[in-house]
Wavefront OBJ file of the C-alpha trace (Angstrom):
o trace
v 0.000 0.000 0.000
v 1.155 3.430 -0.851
v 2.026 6.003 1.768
v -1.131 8.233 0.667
v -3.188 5.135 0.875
v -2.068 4.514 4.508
v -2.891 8.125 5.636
v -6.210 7.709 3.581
v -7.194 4.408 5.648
v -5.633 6.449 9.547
v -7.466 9.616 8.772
v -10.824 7.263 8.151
v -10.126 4.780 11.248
v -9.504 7.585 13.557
v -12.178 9.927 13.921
v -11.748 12.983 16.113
v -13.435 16.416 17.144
v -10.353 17.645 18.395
v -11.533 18.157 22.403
v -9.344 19.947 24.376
v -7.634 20.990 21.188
v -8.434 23.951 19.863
v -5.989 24.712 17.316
v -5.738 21.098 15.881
v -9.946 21.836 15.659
v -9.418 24.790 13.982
v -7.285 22.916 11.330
v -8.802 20.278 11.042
v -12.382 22.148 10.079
v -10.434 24.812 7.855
v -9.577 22.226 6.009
v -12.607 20.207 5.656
v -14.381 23.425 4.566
v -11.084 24.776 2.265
v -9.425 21.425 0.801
v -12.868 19.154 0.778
v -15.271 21.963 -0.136
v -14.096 24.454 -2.072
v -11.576 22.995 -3.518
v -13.526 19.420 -4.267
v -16.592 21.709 -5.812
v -14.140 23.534 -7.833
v -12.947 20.300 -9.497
v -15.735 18.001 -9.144
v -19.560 18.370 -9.256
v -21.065 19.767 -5.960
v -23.108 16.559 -5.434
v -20.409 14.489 -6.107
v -18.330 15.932 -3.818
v -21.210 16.202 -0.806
v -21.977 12.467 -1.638
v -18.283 11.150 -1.289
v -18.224 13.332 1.935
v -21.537 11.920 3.248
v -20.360 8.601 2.468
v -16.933 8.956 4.392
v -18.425 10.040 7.697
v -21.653 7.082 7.609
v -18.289 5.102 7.213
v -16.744 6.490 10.312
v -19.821 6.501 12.034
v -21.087 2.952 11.652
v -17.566 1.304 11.152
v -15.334 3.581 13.390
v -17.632 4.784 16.353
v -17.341 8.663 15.328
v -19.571 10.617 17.043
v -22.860 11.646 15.449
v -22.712 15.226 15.930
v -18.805 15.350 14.689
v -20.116 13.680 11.567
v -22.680 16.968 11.138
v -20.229 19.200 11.748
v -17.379 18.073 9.551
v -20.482 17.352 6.613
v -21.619 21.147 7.162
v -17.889 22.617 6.954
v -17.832 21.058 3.694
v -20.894 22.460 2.842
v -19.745 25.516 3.530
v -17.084 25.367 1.305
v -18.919 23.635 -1.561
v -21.577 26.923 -1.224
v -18.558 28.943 -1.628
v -17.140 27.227 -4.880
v -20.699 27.092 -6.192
v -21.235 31.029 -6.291
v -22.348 31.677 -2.983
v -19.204 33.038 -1.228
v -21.440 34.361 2.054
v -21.521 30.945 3.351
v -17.943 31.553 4.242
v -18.963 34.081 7.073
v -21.348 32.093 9.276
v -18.661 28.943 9.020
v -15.819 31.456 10.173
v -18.255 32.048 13.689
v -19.025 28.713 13.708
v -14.854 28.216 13.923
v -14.644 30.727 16.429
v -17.287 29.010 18.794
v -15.830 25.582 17.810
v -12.694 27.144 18.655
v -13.056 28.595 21.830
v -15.295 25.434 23.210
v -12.286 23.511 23.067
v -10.239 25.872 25.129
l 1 2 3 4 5 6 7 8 9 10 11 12 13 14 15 16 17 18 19 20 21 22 23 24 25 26 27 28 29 30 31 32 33 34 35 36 37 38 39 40 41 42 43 44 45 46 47 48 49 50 51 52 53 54 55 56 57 58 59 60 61 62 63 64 65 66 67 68 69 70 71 72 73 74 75 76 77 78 79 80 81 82 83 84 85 86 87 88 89 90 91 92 93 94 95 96 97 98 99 100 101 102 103 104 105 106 107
């Protein structure tokens, strides 16, 4: 197995919401909403990319014991970002509060 296909199959077993971590939180969603979103809906049809995404955290949930509400809010990061590629760049400003509140919870 390739070294991107190891860190594919980690990053799927190992589910987190970063608790007690703030910055590795705010990294972590930044880049769900940056490199999954809006970078995935400028290459790839928004419902392809939302699908994939959708698919990937049932996977964690039912196979890896990820938290329910960690699934929502990693699937509505990259929402955010997928609104953004898709012409509506104002979806960027409620998902930058909800980084700050993510943010500062995990202080």
């Amino acid at each position: 197995m390739t070294a991107f296909g190891r860190l594919f199959l980690d990053a799927l077993r190992s589910p987190s919401s970063f608790e007690g971590q703030p910055w590795r939180f705010l990294l972590n969603q930044s880049g769900h909403m940056l490199a999954v979103g809006l970078l995935g809906a400028l290459l790839l049809p928004w419902w392809l990319v939302l699908g994939a995404y959708a698919a990937w955290e049932a996977v964690q949930y039912l196979r890896f014991q990820a938290d329910i509400w960690d699934a929502a809010e990693d699937l509505a990061f990259v929402t955010c970002g997928v609104l953004a590629a898709s012409g509506f760049p104002a979806a960027l400003a409620p998902a930058a509060l909800f980084l700050a509140a993510g943010t500062l919870r995990r202080q």
